[in-house]
C-alpha positions, 0 to 999 in steps of 0.5 A: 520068770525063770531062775536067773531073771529072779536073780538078776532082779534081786540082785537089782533090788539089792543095788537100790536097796543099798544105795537108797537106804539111811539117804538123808542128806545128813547121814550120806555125809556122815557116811562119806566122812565115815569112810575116809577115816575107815579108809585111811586105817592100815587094815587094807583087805579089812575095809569092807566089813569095818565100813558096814559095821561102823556104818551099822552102829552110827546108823548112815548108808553101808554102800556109801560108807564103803565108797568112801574108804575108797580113798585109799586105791592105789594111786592115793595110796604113798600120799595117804601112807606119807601124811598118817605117818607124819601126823600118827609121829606128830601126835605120839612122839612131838615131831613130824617124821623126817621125809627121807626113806631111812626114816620109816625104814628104821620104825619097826612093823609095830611102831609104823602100823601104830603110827599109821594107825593114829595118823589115819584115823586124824587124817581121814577125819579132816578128809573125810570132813570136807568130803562129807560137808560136800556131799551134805552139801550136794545132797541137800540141793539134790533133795530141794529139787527132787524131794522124795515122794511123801510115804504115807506108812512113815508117819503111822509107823513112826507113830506105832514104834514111838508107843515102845518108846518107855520099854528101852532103846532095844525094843524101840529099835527092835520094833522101828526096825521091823515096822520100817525094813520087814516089808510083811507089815507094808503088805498087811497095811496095804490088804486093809481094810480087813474083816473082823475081828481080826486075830493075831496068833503069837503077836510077840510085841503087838507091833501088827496089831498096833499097826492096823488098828491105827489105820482102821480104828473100828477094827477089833482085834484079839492078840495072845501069846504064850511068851508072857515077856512079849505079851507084856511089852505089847499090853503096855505099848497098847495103852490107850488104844480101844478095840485090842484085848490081849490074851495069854495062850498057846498056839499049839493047843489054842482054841483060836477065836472065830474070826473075819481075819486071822494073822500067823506071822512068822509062828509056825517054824518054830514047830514040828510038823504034826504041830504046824498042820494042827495050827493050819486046820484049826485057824482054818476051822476058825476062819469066818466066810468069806475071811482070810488067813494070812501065813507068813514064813519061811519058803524051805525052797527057797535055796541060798536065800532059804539057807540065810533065813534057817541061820538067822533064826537059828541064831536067834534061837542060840541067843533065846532071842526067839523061845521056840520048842524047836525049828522046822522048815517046810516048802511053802507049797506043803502048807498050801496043800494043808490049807487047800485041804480045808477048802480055803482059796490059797495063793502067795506073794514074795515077802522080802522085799529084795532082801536076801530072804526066802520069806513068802506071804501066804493068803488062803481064804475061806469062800463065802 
C-alpha cells in the first residue's frame, strides 16, 4: 500500500470513528443540543474546540456536537444575535432590548458580549433542546430498525473494567477507556487461545491479564510490575480471580519466567536502548517452543503519527502520570532485528486502529 492510500485510509477510519462514537440515541441527542448552546455563544472562531472539549467532559459525539454549533453560519446569524440580545437584556436588566438599531449600538463592547453571552447559553438550550429531542427521537427509530451488531468483547470488557470500580471514578475511567478505545486489547482477545503460562511484563493495573483470564479461565498468568501503586490497584481488582499471581520486579533486570505466551505492552519506551535489547534477548530466552512474545509500541517510523504518540508520552511522563527512567523511541524494524536475531519468527500488524498513532503489534515467535 502506498503512503497516500494509508492516508486516504486513516483519514476514512478517522470520519467513521468520529461519526460512530458515543452513538446511542441518547448521547447524539445530548450532543446536538450541546451544540446549539455552543453555538449560540459570542466565541465565533472558538467553537470547535469548545465543542470537542464540552463534548469530552459530558461524554457525547465530538463531530455531532460540533454539528450542532453549527446553527449559528451566516444566514442564522442576525436571528441568533437578535434573540440572545433580547433574552441576555431580559434576564440581566428586567427588560427586553428595544428593537431599534440605536439601541445595541448604544451597549459597550463589554455590555453586549455580556448580553449576548447569557442570552446565548438561554437560547440555544431551548434550541438545542428541540433540536436534540428530535434527533433522540429520530435515532431511536433508526436503531429499532438497524440495531447494531451485538459485540461479543463489550460485556467481557465492561465486566473486567467494573472489577476497578472501588479504586475511584479515574481509575475506573482510565481502565473502561483503555479496554474500549486501546485496540491492543481487542487483538489480544482475538489471538486467544494463548499458551501458558502466560506473563505479563510491567502489567501497570492488570487490565490485560484480567482480560484474558476472563475469556480463557484455565489460563495461568504470572504479572509483575516495579510500580508497587499499579501493582496494588491490579491485586486488588484481581480479587476472587484464580489462576493470576502478582509479583513485584523490574523488567530491566528480571528473570522472566518460563513461559508459553509473553506480553510487553507498551514497557520498552521508557528504556535506553542497551536496556530494550537486554529485555528483548531474555523474554526471548524465556519464550517456551512453540510460544509467542507479543511487543507492543511505538513504531519511531511511523512520521506525524509517530510525533503524536512521542508528545503524548512525553506528557505523561511531565504529569509522572507514566514513572519511566527515560523515553526512547525506535523503528519498529530494529526490535524485529533483535528478535529474529534470537531465532524467533517475527511479524507486525498496525495497533491503532485508525487513530492518529503510529503504534505497531509486534509477534515473534519461537519455533517448535
Amino acid at each position: 500500500m502506498t503512503s497516500y492510500a494509508r492516508i486516504v485510509q486513516r483519514a476514512r477510519q478517522l470520519v467513521v470513528a468520529a461519526l460512530t462514537e458515543r452513538s446511542t440515541p441518547a448521547r447524539l441527542g445530548w450532543a446536538v443540543g450541546l451544540g446549539c448552546v455552543v453555538g449560540s455563544t459570542p466565541f465565533y472562531g472558538f467553537h470547535l474546540p469548545l465543542c470537542v472539549a464540552v463534548a469530552t467532559l459530558f461524554r457525547v459525539n465530538r463531530a455531532v456536537t460540533y454539528f450542532g454549533a453549527n446553527i449559528s453560519i451566516p444566514p442564522l446569524l442576525p436571528f441568533i444575535l437578535f434573540g440572545s440580545l433580547q433574552l441576555g437584556t431580559l434576564v440581566l436588566d428586567g427588560h427586553w432590548l428595544p428593537i431599534r438599531l440605536s439601541s445595541m449600538e448604544s451597549l459597550d463592547p463589554w455590555t453586549f458580549a455580556e448580553h449576548w453571552l447569557v442570552g446565548g447559553v438561554l437560547l440555544g438550550s431551548m434550541i438545542g433542546a428541540g433540536f436534540g429531542l428530535t434527533t433522540y427521537a429520530i435515532a431511536r427509530r433508526y436503531r429499532r430498525d438497524h440495531p447494531l451488531p451485538v459485540d461479543p468483547l463489550t460485556a467481557v470488557f465492561h465486566a473486567v473494567a467494573e472489577r476497578y470500580a472501588k479504586q475511584g471514578r479515574f481509575v475506573l475511567g482510565y481502565v473502561r477507556g483503555k479496554l474500549k478505545h486501546d485496540p491492543v486489547y481487542r487483538q489480544l482477545a482475538a489471538l486467544a487461545p494463548h499458551a501458558g503460562p502466560l506473563v505479563d511484563i510491567d502489567c501497570g493495573r492488570g487490565q490485560a491479564s484480567l482480560l484474558l483470564t476472563g475469556g480463557q479461565p484455565t489460563l495461568q498468568i504470572i504479572a509483575s510490575d516495579w510500580d508497587l501503586q499499579k501493582l496494588a490497584r491490579a491485586e486488588s481488582a484481581a480479587l476472587g480471580v484464580t489462576g493470576i499471581s502478582f509479583i513485584h520486579a523490574d523488567a530491566r533486570t528480571q528473570v522472566f519466567p518460563r513461559g508459553g505466551t509473553l506480553l510487553m505492552i507498551d514497557v520498552l519506551h521508557y528504556n535506553p536502548r542497551e536496556t530494550q535489547d537486554d529485555m528483548l534477548r531474555r523474554a526471548a530466552t524465556a519464550l517456551a517452543p512453540g510460544g509467542t512474545l507479543y511487543v507492543r509500541d511505538v513504531d519511531a517510523e511511523g512520521g506525524a503519527w509517530a510525533r503524536v504518540n512521542i508528545w503524548q508520552e512525553k506528557l505523561g511522563r511531565a504529569i509522572r502520570f507514566n514513572r519511566g527512567a527515560t523515553l526512547c523511541f525506535r523503528p519498529a524494524s530494529e526490535l524485529e532485528g533483535v528478535l529474529a536475531g534470537e531465532g524467533l519468527d517475527v511479524r507486525r500488524q498496525p495497533s491503532a486502529d485508525g487513530l492518529p498513532l503510529a503504534n505497531v503489534l509486534i509477534m515473534a515467535r519461537r519455533p517448535a
